[in-house]
C-alpha positions as a Markdown table, in Angstrom:
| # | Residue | x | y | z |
|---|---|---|---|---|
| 1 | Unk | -21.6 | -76.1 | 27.5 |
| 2 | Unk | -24.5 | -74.4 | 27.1 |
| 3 | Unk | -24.6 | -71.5 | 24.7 |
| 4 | Unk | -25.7 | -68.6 | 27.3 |
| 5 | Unk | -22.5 | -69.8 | 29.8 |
| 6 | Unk | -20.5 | -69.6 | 26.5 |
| 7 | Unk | -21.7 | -66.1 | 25.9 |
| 8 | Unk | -21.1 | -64.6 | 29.8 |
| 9 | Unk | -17.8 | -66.2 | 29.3 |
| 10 | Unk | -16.9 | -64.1 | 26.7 |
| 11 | Unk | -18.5 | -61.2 | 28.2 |
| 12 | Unk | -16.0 | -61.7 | 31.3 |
| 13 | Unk | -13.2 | -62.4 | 29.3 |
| 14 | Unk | -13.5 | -58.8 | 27.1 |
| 15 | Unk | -14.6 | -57.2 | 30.3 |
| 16 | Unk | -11.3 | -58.6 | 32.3 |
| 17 | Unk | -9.2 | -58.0 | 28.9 |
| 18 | Unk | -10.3 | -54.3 | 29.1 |
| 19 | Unk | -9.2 | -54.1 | 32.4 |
| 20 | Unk | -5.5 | -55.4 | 31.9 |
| 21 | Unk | -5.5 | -53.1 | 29.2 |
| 22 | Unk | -6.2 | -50.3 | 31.5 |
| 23 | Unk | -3.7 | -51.2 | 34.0 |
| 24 | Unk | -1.5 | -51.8 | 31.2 |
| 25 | Unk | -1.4 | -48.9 | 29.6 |
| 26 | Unk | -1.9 | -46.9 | 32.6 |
| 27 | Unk | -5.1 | -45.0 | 31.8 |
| 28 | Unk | -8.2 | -45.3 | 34.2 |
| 29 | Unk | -11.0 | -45.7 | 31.2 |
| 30 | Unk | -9.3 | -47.4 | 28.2 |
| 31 | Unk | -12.1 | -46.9 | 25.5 |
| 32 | Unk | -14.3 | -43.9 | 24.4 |
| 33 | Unk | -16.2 | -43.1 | 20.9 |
| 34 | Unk | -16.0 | -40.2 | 18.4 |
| 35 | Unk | -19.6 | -38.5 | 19.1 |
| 36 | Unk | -19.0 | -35.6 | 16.7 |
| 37 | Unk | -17.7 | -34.2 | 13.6 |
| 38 | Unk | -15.0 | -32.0 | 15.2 |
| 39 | Unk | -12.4 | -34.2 | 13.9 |
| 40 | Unk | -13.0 | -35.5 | 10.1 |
| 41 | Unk | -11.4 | -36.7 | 8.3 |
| 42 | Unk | -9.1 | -38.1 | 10.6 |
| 43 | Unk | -12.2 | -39.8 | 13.2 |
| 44 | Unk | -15.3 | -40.0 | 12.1 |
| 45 | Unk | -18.9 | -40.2 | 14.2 |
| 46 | Unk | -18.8 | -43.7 | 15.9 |
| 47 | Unk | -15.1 | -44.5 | 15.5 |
| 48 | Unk | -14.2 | -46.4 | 18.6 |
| 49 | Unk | -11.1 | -45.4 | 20.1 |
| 50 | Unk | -8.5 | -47.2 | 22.6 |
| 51 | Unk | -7.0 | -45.0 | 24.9 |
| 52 | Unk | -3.3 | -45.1 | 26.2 |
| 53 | Unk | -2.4 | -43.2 | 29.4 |
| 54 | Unk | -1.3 | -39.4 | 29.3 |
| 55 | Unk | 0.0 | -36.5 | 31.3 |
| 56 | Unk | 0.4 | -33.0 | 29.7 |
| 57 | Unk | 3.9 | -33.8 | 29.8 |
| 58 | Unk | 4.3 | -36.6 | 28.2 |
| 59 | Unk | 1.9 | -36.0 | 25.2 |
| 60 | Unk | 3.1 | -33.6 | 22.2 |
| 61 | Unk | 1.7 | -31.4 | 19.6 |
| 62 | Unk | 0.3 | -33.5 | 17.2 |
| 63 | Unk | -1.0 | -35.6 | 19.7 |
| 64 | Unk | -4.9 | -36.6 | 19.8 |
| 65 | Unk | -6.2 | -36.5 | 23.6 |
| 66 | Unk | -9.3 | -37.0 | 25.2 |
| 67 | Unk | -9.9 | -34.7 | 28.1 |
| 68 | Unk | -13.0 | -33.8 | 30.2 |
| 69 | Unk | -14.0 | -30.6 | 29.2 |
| 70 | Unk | -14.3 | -27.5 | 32.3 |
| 71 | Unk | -16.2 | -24.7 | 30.6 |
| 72 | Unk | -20.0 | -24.0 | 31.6 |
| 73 | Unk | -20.7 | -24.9 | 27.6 |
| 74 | Unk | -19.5 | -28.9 | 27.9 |
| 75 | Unk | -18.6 | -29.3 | 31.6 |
| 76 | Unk | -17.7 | -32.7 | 32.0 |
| 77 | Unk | -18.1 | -34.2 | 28.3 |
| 78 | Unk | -15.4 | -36.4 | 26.9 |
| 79 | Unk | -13.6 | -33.8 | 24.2 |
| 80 | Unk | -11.0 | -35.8 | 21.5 |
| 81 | Unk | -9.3 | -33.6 | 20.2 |
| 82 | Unk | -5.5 | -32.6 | 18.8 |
| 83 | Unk | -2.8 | -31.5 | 20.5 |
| 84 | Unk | -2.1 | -27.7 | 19.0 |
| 85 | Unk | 0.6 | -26.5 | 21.3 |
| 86 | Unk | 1.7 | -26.4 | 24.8 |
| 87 | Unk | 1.8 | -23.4 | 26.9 |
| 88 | Unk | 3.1 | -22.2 | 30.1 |
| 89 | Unk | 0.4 | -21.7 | 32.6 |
| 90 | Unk | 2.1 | -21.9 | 36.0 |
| 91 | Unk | 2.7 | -25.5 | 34.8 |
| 92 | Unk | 1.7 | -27.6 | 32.1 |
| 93 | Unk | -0.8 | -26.4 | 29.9 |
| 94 | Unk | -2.2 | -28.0 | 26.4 |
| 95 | Unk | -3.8 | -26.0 | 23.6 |
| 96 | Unk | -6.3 | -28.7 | 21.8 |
| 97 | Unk | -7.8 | -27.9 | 18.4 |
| 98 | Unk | -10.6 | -30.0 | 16.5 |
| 99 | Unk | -9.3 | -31.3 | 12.6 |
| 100 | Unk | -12.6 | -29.9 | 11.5 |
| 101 | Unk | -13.1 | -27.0 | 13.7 |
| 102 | Unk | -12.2 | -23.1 | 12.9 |
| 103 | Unk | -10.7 | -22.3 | 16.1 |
| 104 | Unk | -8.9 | -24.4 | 19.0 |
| 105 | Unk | -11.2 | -25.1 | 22.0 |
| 106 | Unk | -9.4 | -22.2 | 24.3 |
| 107 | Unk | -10.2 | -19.5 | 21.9 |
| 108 | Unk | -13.9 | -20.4 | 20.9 |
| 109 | Unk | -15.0 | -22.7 | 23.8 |
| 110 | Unk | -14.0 | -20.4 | 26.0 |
| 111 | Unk | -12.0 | -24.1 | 27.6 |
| 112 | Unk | -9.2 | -23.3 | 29.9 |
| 113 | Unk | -5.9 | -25.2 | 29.2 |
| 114 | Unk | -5.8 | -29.1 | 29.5 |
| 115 | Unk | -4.0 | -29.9 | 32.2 |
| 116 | Unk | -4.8 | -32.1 | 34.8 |
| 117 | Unk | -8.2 | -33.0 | 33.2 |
| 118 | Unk | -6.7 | -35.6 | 30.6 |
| 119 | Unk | -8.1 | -39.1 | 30.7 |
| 120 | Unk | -5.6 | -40.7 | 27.7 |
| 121 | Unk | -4.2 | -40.7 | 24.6 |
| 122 | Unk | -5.6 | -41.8 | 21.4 |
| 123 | Unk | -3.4 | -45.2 | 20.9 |
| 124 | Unk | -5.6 | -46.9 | 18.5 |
| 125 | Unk | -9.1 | -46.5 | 16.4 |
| 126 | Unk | -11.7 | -49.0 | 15.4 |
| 127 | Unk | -14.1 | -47.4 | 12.3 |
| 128 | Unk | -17.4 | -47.3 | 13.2 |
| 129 | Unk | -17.7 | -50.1 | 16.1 |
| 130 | Unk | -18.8 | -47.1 | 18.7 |
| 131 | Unk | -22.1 | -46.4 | 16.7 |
| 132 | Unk | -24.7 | -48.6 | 18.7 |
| 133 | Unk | -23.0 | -46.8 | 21.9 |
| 134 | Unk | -23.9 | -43.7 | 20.2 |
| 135 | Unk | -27.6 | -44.7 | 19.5 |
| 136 | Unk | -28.9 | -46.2 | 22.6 |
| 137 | Unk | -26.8 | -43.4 | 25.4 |
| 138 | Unk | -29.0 | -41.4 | 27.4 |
| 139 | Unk | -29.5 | -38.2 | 25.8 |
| 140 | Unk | -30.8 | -35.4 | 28.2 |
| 141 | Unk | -32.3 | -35.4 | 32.3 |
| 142 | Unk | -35.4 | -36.5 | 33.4 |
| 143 | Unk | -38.3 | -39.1 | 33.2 |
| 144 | Unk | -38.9 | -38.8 | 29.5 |
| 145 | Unk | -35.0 | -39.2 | 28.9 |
| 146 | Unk | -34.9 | -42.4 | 31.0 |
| 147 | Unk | -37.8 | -43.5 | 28.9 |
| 148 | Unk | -36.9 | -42.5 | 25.9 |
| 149 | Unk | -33.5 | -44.4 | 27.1 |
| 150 | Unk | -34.4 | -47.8 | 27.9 |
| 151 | Unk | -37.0 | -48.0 | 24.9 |
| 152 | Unk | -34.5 | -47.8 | 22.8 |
| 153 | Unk | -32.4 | -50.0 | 24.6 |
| 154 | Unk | -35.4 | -52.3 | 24.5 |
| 155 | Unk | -36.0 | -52.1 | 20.8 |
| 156 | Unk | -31.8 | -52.5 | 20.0 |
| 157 | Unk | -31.3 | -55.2 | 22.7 |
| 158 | Unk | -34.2 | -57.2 | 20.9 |
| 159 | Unk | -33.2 | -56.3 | 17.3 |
| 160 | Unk | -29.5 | -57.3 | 18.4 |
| 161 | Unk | -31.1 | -60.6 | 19.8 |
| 162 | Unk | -33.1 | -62.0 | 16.7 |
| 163 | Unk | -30.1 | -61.2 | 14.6 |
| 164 | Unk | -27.6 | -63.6 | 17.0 |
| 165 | Unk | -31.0 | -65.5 | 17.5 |
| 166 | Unk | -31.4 | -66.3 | 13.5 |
| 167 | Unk | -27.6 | -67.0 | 12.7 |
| 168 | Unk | -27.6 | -69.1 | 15.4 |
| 169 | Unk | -30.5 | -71.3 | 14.9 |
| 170 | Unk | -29.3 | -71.4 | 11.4 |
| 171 | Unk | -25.9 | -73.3 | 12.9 |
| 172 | Unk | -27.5 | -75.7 | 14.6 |
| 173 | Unk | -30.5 | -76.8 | 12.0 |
| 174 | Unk | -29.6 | -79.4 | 10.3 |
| 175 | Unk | -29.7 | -79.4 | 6.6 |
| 176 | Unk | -32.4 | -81.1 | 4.7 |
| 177 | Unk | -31.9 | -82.5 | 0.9 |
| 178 | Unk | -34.0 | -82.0 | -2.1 |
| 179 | Unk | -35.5 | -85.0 | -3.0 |
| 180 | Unk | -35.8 | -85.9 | -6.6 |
| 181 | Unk | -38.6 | -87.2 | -7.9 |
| 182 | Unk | -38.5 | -90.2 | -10.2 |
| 183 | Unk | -39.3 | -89.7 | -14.1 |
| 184 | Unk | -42.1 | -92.0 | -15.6 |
């Protein structure tokens, strides 16, 4: 088999593993990464995390969440942060705090309570693994964003490709032996 068909193979396979995960565990995106330092020490800036499926119900203090975020400030970012409390808001409501931060997100965010907006539950974290997501996301609106984008994209897709490229060819070359050379 050729080594490209190997490759999309396992591309499929993680993509269609992700997706029984999802179903599995019942939440719609089962992956996100740590972007920022509002949680240290417990995650760090490019911890991958897998999600497990969450209702304000069924989570409880102590709890880390990932919501999208409603105030003008972040409005629609992926927030992880810690369960502080619950709270009575006509229904369910969730009081989230950051490890790292001074205040929980409905006092200095100005974030209403998590309710309905909660995409999972933290169910299991990878150190580091989310960094190169990190690196090469878009980062800002417009032509010179898109640009700025796909160059880097560009630039880690090749980087990324030499790397696989040199181990690779290193499996496959076969080795040579020193000869000796004969003493007079």
């Amino acid at each position: 088999m050729k080594g490209w068909v190997k490759d999309l193979l396992w591309f499929v396979g993680i993509v269609v593993a992700l997706l029984v995960y999802s179903v599995a565990t019942g939440v719609t995106w089962p992956i996100a990464v740590v972007s920022s330092y509002s949680m240290e020490p417990t995650l760090r800036v490019g911890d991958f995390v897998f999600l497990a499926g969450a209702t304000c119900t069924s989570v409880e203090p102590g709890d880390i969440v990932v919501y999208v975020a409603r105030n003008p400030m972040w409005h629609g970012s992926w927030i992880i942060h810690r369960v502080y409390q619950k709270v009575d808001v006509g229904g369910c409501g969730l009081v989230t705090w950051g490890d790292n931060n001074n205040f929980p997100d409905q006092a200095a965010a100005g974030e209403p309570p998590v309710s309905t907006n909660i995409i999972g539950r933290v169910a299991v974290v990878v150190p580091y693994v989310g960094l190169f997501p990190l690196v090469v996301r878009p980062q800002g609106v417009g032509g010179a964003a898109m640009a700025t984008w796909i160059g880097r994209l560009l630039v880690f897709g090749a980087a990324t490709y030499a790397f696989y490229y040199y181990f690779k060819s290193a499996e496959t070359a076969p080795r040579r032996r020193k000869k000796r050379r004969k003493s007079l």
